[in-house]
N, C-alpha and C positions, 0 to 999 in steps of 0.2 A: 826265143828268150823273152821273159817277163820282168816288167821293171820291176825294181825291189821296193816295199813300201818306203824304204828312208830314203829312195831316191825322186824326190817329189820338185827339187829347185828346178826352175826352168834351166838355168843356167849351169848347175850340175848336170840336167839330160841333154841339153845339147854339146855338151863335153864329154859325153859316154856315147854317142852315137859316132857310130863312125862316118865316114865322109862319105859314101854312099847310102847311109843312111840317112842322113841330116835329113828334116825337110824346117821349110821355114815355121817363123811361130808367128803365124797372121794372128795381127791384134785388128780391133774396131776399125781403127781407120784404115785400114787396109783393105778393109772390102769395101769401101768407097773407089768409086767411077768417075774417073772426072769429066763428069755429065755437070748440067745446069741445071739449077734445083726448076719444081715447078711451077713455083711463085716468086716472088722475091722473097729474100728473108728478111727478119725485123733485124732491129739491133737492140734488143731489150736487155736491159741490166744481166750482168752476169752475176752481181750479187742482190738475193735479196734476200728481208725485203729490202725495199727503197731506203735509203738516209729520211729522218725525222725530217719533219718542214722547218724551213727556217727562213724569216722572213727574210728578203733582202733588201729592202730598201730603207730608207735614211728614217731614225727614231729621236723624237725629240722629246722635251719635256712632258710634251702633252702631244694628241692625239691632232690639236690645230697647228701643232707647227712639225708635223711627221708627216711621210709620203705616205697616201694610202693603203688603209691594209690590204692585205690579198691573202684570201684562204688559201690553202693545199687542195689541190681539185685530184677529186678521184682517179684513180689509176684505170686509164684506157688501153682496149685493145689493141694491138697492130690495126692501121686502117684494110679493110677488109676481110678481117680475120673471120672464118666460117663460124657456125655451129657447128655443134660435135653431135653425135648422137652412135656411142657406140655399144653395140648391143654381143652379149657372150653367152649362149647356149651353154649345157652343160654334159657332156657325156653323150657327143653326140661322136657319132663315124662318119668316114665320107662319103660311102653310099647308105645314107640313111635318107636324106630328102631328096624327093624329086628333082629341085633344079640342080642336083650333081647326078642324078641317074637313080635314088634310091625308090624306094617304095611307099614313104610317109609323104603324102600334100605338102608342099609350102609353097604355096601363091602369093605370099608374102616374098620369100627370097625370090621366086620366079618374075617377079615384078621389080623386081629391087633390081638382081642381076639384068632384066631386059634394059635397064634406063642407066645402067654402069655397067660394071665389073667384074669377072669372076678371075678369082686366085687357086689355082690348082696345085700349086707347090707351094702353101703355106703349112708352117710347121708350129707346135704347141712342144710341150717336157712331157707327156703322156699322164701327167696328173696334175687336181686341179689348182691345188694352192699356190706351187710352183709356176704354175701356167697364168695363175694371175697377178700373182707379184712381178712375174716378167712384164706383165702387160701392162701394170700401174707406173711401172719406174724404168725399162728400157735396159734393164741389167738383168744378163744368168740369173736364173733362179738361184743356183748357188752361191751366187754374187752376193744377194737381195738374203744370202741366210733362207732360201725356203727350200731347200732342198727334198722335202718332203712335205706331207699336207701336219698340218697343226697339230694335230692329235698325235704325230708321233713323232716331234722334234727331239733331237737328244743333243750334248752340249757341245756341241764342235757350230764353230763359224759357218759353215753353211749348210746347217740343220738345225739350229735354233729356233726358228719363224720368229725370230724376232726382228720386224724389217728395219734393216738401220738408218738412222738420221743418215746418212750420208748419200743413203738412195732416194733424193727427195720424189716423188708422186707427181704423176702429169696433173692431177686433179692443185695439188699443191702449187705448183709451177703457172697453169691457167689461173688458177684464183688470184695472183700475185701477179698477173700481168692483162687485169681485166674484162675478166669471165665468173660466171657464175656456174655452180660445181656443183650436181649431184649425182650421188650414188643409189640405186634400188636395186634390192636385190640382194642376192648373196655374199655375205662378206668371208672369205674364207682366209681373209691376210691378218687378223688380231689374235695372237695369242691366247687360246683358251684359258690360259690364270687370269685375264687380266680381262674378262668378259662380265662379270657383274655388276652390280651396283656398286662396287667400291673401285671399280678403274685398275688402276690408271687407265685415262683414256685416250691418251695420248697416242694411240694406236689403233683405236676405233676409228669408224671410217671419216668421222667429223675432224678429227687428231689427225686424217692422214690427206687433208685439204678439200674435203667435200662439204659445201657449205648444207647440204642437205641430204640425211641418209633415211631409206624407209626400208625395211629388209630383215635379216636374221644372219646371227654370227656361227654359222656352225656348218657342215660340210656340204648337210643335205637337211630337207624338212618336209615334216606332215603336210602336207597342199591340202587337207582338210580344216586340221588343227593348228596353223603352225604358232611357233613362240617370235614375235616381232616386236621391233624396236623402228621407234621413229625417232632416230638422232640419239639420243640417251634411253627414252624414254620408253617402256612395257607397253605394248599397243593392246586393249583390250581387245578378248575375243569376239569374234563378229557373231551376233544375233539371226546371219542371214542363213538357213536351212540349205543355198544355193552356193553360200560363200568356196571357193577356191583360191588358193594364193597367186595362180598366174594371171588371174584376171584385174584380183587387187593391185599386183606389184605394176602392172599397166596404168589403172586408173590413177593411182599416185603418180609415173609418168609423167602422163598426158598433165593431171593438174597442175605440176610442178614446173613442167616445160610452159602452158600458157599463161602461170602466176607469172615466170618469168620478163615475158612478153609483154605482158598489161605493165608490169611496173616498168621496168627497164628497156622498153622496145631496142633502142640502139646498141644493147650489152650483148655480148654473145654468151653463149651457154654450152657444157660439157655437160652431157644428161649419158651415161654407165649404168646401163641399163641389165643386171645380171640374172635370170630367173633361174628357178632350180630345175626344173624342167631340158633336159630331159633325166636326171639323174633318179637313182631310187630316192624315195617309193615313186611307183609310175601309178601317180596316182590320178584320175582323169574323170569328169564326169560321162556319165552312161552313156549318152544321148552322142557323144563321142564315138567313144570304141565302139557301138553298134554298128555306126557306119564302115566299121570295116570287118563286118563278121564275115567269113570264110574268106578272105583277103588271103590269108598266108596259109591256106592247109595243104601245099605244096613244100613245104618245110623251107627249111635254109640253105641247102644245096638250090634247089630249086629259082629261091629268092636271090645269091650273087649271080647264076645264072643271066637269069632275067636285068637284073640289076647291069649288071658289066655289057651285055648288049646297048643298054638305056645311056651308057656313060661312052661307050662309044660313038651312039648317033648324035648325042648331043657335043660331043666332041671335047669332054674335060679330062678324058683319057687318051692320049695318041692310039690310033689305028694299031699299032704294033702293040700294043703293050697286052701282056699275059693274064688272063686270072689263073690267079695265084692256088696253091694246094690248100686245102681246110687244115689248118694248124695241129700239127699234134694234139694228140689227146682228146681232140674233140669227134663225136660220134656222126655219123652218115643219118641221117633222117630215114633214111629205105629201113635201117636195122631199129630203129625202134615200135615199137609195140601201139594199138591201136589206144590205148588208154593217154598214151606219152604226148601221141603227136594231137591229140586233142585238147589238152592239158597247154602244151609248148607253142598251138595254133592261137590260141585263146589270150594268151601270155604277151604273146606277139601283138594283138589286136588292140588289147589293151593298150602298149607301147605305142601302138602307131597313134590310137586315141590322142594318147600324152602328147605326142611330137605336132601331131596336127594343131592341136590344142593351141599349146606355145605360139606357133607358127602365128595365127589367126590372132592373135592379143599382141605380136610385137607389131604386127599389122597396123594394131589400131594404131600404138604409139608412132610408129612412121606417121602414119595418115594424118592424126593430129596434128605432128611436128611442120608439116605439110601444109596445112592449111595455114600455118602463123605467119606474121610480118619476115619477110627475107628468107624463106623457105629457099629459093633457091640457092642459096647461099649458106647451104646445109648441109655438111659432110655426115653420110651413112655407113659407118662401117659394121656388118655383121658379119661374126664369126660362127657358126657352127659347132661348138664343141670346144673345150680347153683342154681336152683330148680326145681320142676315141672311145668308141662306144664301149662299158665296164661290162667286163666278164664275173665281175664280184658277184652275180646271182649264181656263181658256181655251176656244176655240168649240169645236174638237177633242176635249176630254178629255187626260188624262193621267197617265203611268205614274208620273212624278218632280215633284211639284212644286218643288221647285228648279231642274226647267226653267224655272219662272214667273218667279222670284225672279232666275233670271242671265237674265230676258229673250229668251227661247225660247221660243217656239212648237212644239207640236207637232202630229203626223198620226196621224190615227186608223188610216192602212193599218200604221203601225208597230204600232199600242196597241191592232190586235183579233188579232196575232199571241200576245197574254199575255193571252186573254180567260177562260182558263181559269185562271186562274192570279188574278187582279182579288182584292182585299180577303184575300190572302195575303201570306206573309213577302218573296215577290219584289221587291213593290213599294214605291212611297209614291205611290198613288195616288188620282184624283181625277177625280168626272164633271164634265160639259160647263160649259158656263155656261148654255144652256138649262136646265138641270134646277133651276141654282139660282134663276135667275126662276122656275120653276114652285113652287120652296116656300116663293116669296116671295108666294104668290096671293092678294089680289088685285090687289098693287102693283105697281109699275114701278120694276125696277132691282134690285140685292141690294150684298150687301155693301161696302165703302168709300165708297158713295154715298149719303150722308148728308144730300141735296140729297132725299130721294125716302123712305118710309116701307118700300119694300124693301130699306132699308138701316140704316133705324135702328128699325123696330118688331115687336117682339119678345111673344110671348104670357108673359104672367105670371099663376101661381096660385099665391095665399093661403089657409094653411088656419091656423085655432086654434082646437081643439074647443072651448076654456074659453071664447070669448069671441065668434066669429063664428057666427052663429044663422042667417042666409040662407045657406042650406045650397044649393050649385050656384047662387048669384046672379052675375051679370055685372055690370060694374064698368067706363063709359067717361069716368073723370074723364082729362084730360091727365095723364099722369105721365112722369116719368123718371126715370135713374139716379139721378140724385146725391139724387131726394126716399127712397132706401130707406134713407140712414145715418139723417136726422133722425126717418124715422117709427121706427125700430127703438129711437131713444132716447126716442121720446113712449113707447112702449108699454112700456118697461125702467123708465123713472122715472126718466134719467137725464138730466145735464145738459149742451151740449155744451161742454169744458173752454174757456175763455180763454186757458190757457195749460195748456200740456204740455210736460213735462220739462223746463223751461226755456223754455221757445221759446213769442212769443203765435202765437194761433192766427188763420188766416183766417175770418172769418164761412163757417156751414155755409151754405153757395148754393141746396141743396134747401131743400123744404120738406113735412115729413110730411103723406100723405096718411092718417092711422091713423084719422082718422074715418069712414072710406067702410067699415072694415069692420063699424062698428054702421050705416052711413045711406046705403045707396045713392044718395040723390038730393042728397048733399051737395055742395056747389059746389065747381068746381074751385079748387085752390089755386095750382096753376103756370099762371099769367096769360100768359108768356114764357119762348119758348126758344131758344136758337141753334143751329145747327149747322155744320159746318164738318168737315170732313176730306179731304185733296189736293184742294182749292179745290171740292169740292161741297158748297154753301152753302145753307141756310136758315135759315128764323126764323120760328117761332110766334109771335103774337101774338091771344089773343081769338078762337079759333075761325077765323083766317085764315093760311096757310102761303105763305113764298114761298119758292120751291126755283128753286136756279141750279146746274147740272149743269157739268161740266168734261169727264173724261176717261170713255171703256170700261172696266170694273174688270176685263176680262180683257186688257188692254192694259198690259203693264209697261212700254212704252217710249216716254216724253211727253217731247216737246222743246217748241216752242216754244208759248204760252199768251198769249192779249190777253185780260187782266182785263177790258179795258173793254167788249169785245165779249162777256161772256160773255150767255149770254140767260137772261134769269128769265122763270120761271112762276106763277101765283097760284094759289090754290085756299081755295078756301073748304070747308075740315074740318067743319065740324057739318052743312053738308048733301051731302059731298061724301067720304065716309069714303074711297076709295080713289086720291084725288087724281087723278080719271078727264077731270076737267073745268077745262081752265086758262080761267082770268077776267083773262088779263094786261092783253088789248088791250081788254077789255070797263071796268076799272076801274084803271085807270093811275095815277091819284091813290094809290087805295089802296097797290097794288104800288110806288110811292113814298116811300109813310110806310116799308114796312117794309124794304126795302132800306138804306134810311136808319138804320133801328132794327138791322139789324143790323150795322153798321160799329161804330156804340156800344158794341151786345154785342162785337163784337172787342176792341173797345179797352178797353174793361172787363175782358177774361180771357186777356188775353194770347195773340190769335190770332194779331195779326200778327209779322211777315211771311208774307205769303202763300207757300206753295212747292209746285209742281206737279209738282217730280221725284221718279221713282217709283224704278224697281232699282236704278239708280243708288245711291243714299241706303242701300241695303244695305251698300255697301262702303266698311267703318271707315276708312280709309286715307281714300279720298277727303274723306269726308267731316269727319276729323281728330276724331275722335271720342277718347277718353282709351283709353288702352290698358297693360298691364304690358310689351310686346314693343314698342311707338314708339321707333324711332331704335334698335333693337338688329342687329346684323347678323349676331350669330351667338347660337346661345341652342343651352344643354346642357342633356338631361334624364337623370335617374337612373332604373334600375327601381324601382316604384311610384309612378311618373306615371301617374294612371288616371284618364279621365272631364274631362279639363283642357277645358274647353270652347272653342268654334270662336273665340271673341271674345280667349282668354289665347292662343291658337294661334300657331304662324308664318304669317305670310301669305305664301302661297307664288303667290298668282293676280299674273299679266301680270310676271312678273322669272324670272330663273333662279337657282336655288338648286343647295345641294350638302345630302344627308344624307352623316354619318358613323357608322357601327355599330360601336362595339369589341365585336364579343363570344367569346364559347367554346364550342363544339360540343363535345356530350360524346362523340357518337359518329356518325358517317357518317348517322344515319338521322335526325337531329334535327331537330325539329318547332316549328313558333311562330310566334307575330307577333312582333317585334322593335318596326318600329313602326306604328303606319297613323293618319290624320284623317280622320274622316268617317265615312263606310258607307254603306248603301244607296243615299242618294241623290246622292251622290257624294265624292271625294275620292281617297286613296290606303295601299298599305300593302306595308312589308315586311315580309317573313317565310322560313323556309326550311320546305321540303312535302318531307318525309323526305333531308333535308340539302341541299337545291337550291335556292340562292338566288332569290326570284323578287320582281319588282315590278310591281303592278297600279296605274293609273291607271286610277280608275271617273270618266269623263266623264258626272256628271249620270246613273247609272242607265241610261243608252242605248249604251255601249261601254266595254268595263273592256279598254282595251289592256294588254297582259302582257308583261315582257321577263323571262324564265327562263334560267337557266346551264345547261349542257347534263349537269353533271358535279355529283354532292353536294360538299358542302366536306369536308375532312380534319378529325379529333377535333385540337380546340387552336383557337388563338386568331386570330383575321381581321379584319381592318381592310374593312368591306364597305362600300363607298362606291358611292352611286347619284347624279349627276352631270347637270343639266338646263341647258339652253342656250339658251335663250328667244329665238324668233328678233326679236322687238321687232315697230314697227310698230303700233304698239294693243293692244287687251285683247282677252285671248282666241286669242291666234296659238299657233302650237305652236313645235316646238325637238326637239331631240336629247336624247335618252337615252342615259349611257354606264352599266354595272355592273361596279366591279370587286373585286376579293378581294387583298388586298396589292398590291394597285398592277397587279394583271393583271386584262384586260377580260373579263369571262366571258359580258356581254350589252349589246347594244347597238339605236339603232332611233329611229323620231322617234313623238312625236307631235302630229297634223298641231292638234289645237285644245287646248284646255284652259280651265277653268273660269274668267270673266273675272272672278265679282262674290261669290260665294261660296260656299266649298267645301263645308258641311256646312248642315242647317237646325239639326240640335239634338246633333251630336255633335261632338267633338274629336278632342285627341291622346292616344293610348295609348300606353304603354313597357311590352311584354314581350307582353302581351296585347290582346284585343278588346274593348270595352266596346260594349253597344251593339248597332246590327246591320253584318254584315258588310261586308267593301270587293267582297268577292266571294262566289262561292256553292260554291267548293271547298275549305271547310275548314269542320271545326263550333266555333262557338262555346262556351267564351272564348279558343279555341286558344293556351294558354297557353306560353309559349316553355321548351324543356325542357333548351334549355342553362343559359346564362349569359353575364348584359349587365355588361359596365362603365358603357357611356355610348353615349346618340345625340344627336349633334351636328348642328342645323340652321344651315347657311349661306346667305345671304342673299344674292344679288348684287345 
């Protein structure tokens, strides 16, 4: 029997459950232990901020016959309260690095783990936005409203990504009970409408209590090119031919953590350190991925293999535990062809590049933080992945993942033509989906499948010389996200506010696990968990897991869905670590209670409505998402329009539009972008290439049609108008291109598709110049335009 959607009140289902069915409805504080925290705690305001100063002592006429003034003294720490430094990978699996058994270097985690803690049983939402709203605020992702990543919020309570005041931010909470807050790295909690230069920013990461952000607001980013923001502000492209963003997002780190120190030595500091790394593009310098050429041409059977032996010597997998069957749908390496696994070897190589890479730069940030006043007195948390490793490069692989996102497929006989070329500026690419179950080993399933522990369980290591003494001890209490806000404020002395800024606060939903790092055999704290993301369902309860799977997470294009048919699985976790062995049909009763337990937890955290559409939900329009461009049909921009993001953009996909370019050539050879949206991995731009007006259409990184004027333009002023004629019919059909110059047609031409569901992953629009990486590969960036623009005018039809 399946609940019915209108049966959603906790208190209506436990009045429809019969008496053998009942099970209890564990809230937060019930997975509390009554253990002894393992510090003291503070007793810091439960409301803040603080009340204004007010003097209290006796005022007289004057200043000679008043008690002395007394300033307001800044707001201090708890005494003793650590540094923070917590660091979150992205899209990574649990056997993906060495110090969990995988294949990629990390002597950084291996170093980290020897001097602290490894977490074997720590769990993520299997995607990342959700994964990191739980981590900034200690509430269900659906709690926190993120029930899914930003780009495809739709308007129900917890799928907006709008994070509500009421979820105040550990970053928010530290700042206001003095610490110093920053964030680098990727921000994937602000609303895409609200990501330009016109705000609101009250939800940017400065808005959301970090006194310093260095980073990019968008899922994923070009590590050659990327678009960054220092606090508000567009960070100019780097000059350097060597430049990489994980190296940058370090350096900033490090500088920011020792600015710290010089000014403020006695302040503690929260340093949120997020790189994009390992997410697509697995972009990596050379010098890299060489070092692991023929590393993987054993394929990926070959690689959990190997792997799952590695995870048992080192003992993060119990001795019993099974590896798991290769996931439906996914291909055996013996059965593919010599072109494939050379192509899929290479892909791999690359990847590991990437992963090494990261590894070696949070390194340095550690090492830094290490060297400063009160290092030991430095809490290190790194996590591994905000979920596991993304199958979104589909069976194939892929050069453009915004193939994935507009619901494309693609062929590897394309994507081993640019095998030389893989984890360079060419692309924005990304290996198989095979690969990402292999550094999911020894689970089944990876990333958005949340139904399944290769999608939500992630390796975590604890280090604090001052206070963690089991040096290299392993750590299997249940944990997840939302328990790292509460433990970070046991261990601070801090209290979590009632109310902030006004606004009360929701009960914090985790519950600190900071005893486990004095008592390894301390009992778990989190009794119950749910899970849910694009309808892949589970719910821990007591050592028993039941997972109900939905969709292929390399499959963007889901139509029809019967909840009631979906099938659940059982597994019993304390003797079954790798969910190798389903107990469904063996113990039914059970798998009853907790199916049941988890509609509760829905209805509790604002899961429902269930919603199983996937690329779709990418595109703002349909999904009427809030936008500064809704209902405008024509929008003008000026030069220094730079960096405007895809979400402030014109949307120019499934209609015909018109651009208008006033500008002035100074002379016959005049060079620039005028305008373009997108770049590499898709979109468009104009510009003139030694005075020759020319317009590219890059379809998704796989075809940049070109319509060029045969003739440069004359020094002076041109009305250059580019002219698209949608032929209709659906999304994604193509149309006619006209170009003209004062009203004369200089180029013209169709073309036959175009981008149905979204044109850029993480870049916009540009006026004069390129931010970003390019629409094409015949011009060098920031190919700044050398005449002069009055205005470019987008028309809408």
């Amino acid at each position: 029997m399946i609940l019915p959607a209108a049966l959603t009140a906790v208190g209506a289902l436990l009045g429809w459950l019969t008496a053998s069915e009942r099970v209890s409805v564990t809230r937060a504080e019930d997975n509390k232990a009554d253990t002894p925290p393992a510090v003291p705690t503070g007793s810091t305001p439960t409301i803040l901020p603080r009340p204004d100063f007010h003097f209290k002592g006796s005022v007289g006429r004057t200043y000679l016959d008043s008690d002395k003034a007394q300033f307001p003294q800044p707001v201090q720490a708890p005494k003793g309260a650590p540094n923070i430094v917590l660091i979150l990978l992205d899209d990574a699996g649990f056997g993906q690095f060495s110090t969990f058994g995988g294949g990629i270097p990390s002597p950084t985690m291996d170093k980290l783990a020897a001097e602290g803690l490894r977490y074997n049983r720590f769990h993520t939402t299997a995607l990342c936005s959700p994964t990191r709203a739980a981590l900034i605020t200690g509430r269900n992702h659906h709690s926190a409203a993120f029930g899914v990543i930003t780009e495809t919020a739709t308007g129900y309570d917890g799928y907006t990504c709008i994070l509500p005041k009421s979820c105040g931010t550990v970053g928010e909470v530290l700042r206001q009970n003095g610490y110093n807050t920053a964030w680098v790295g990727k921000n994937h909690n602000t609303p895409p409408w609200d990501t330009s230069d016109a705000g609101p920013f009250d939800r940017w990461a400065n808005g959301l209590g970090f006194d310093y952000f260095y980073g990019f607001n968008a899922g994923d980013m070009n590590h050659w090119n990327p678009v960054l923001y220092e606090n508000r502000n567009l960070v100019p492209a780097s000059t350097d031919p060597n430049y990489h963003m994980t190296e940058d997002l370090a350096d900033k780190s490090i500088a920011w953590a020792r600015k710290m120190k010089s000014i403020a030595p006695d302040k503690p500091f929260f340093l949120y350190v997020a790189p994009g790394a390992t997410h697509a593009p697995h972009h990596a310098p050379k010098e890299w991925i060489e070092k692991f050429k023929g590393k993987f041409d054993g394929g990926w059977d070959k690689y959990r293999e190997e792997t799952f032996a590695r995870q048992k010597k080192l003992g993060v997998v119990p001795e019993s535990t099974k590896l798991t069957e290769r996931s439906h749908g996914l291909p055996a390496w013996d059965g593919l062809n010599a072109d494939q696994k050379k192509l899929y070897a290479r892909m791999m190589e690359v990847f590991c590049g990437y992963g090494a890479h990261v590894d070696h730069h949070m390194g340095r940030v550690i090492d830094a933080v290490k060297q400063l006043p009160g290092a030991d007195n430095t809490l290190f948390v790194y996590i591994a992945g905000d979920n596991g490793s993304s199958a979104e490069g589909g069976i194939e692989g892929s050069l453009c993942e915004n193939m994935f996102f507009n619901g494309f497929p693609e062929k590897w006989q394309d994507n081993i033509k640019a095998i030389d070329e893989l984890g360079g500026p060419k692309h924005f690419n990304h290996f198989p989906s095979s690969w990402a179950h292999a550094m999911d080993t020894p689970f089944q399933w990876t990333k958005q499948v949340a139904s399944h522990f290769g999608g939500t369980r992630n390796p975590m290591i604890v280090s604090w010389p001052a206070k963690i003494k089991d040096k290299g001890g392993l750590r299997s209490q249940f944990t997840h996200t939302i328990d790292i806000v509460p433990t970070l404020y046991e261990v601070c002395g801090i209290t979590a506010p009632r109310a902030l800024n006004g606004i009360e606060q929701k009960p914090i939903e985790g519950t600190s696990f900071a005893i486990t790092f004095t008592d390894g055999k301390a009992p778990e704290h989190r009794k119950t968990q749910y899970f849910e993301l694009g309808v892949n369902r589970g719910i821990y309860q007591d050592g028993w897991m039941a997972s109900a799977r939905s969709f292929e997470p390399w499959n963007p294009n889901r139509d029809k869905f019967d909840l009631d048919k979906q099938k659940w699985e059982l597994y019993n976790i304390n003797e079954d670590f790798s969910q190798a062995n389903d107990l469904a049909a063996k113990n039914p009763e059970r798998l009853r209670q907790l199916q049941d337990l988890w509609w509760v937890e829905a209805s509790k955290y604002n899961v429902l409505p269930l919603d199983w559409r996937a690329a779709i939900r990418m595109n703002a329009e349909a999904m009427g998402r809030p936008s500064l461009i809704r209902g405008r049909k024509s929008m003008t921009y000026y030069p220094g329009t730079i960096g405007l993001p895809d979400a402030a953009s014109p949307p120019m996909t499934n209609k015909s539009w018109t651009i208008t370019a006033e500008i002035e050539a100074t002379d016959d050879k005049t060079n620039g972008m005028i305008v373009t949206h997108g770049g590499l991995e898709g979109g468009y731009g104009l510009y003139l290439r030694d005075g020759v007006p020319t317009f590219v259409y890059n379809f998704l990184g796989t075809e940049r049609k070109t319509f060029a004027a045969k003739d440069a333009l004359p020094k002076g002023k041109t009305k250059l108008v580019v002219d698209f004629k949608y032929d209709g019919g659906g999304m994604g059909k193509g149309g006619a291109i006209t170009v003209t110059a004062n009203g004369k047609a200089i180029a013209e031409g169709r073309l036959e598709k175009t981008i149905p569901i979204q044109m850029s992953l993480g870049e916009g629009l540009d006026i004069g110049m390129d931010v970003g990486s390019p629409v094409d590969f015949t011009y060098k960036l920031p190919f700044k335009f050398t005449g002069t623009i009055e205005k470019v005018t987008v028309d809408l039809k």
